[in-house]
N, C-alpha and C positions, 0 to 999 in steps of 0.2 A: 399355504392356502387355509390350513386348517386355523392357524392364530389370527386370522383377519378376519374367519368368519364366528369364531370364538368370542374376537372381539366386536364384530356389528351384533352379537345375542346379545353381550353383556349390556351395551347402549340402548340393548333395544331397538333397531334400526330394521325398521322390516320392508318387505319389498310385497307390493298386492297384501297388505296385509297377512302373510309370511314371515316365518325366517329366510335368511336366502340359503340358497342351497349352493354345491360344487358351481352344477352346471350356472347358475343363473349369475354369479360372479365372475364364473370364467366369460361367460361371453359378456359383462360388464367391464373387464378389465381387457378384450378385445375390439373394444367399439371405439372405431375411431372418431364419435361424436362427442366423446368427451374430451377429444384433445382440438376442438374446434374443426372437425370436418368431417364431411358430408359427401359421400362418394354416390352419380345419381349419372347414365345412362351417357357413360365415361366422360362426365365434367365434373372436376372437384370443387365445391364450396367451403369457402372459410370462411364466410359471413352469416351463416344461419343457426348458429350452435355458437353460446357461448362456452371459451376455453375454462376447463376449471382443473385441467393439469397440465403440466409443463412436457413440451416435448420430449425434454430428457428423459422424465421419468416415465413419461408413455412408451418411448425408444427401447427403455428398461425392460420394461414388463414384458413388451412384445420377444425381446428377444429371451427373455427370459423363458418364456410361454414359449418358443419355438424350438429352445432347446433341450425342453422337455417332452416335446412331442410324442415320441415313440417310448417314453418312461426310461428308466434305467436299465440298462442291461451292459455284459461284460466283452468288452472288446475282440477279445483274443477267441468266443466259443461262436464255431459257426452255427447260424440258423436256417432250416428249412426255408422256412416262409419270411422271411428278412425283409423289407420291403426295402429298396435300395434308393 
């Protein structure tokens, strides 16, 4: 996260006239409008948003972002508050 947003400073790539920040990339690289869809009042569209990434790589991210959810931590030490 930290070299992609390293790299949109370097380019200069600003979001509202900003740098972007954690949050505002995180939920950029969560929005399914950029992989062509539009989720609205449970009917999906795929006509209203052009695609400008490839599913695989949206697939990616997502699970990637999911499997870091809860952050790092060590298998084997139990926790109080664990969320399960």
């Amino acid at each position: 996260m930290t070299d992609i947003l390293a790299q949109l400073k370097e380019k200069s790539v600003l979001y509202r006239g900003k740098n972007f920040g954690r949050n505002t990339l995180y939920n950029f690289l969560r929005n399914e409008k950029f992989n062509g869809r539009y989720v609205f009042n449970n009917g999906v569209f795929t006509n209203i948003y052009p695609k400008i990434i490839s599913n695989e790589l949206f697939e990616t991210v997502k699970s990637k972002i999911e499997s870091n959810k809860y952050g790092k931590h060590k298998q084997d030490i139990v926790y109080l508050l664990k969320i399960s």
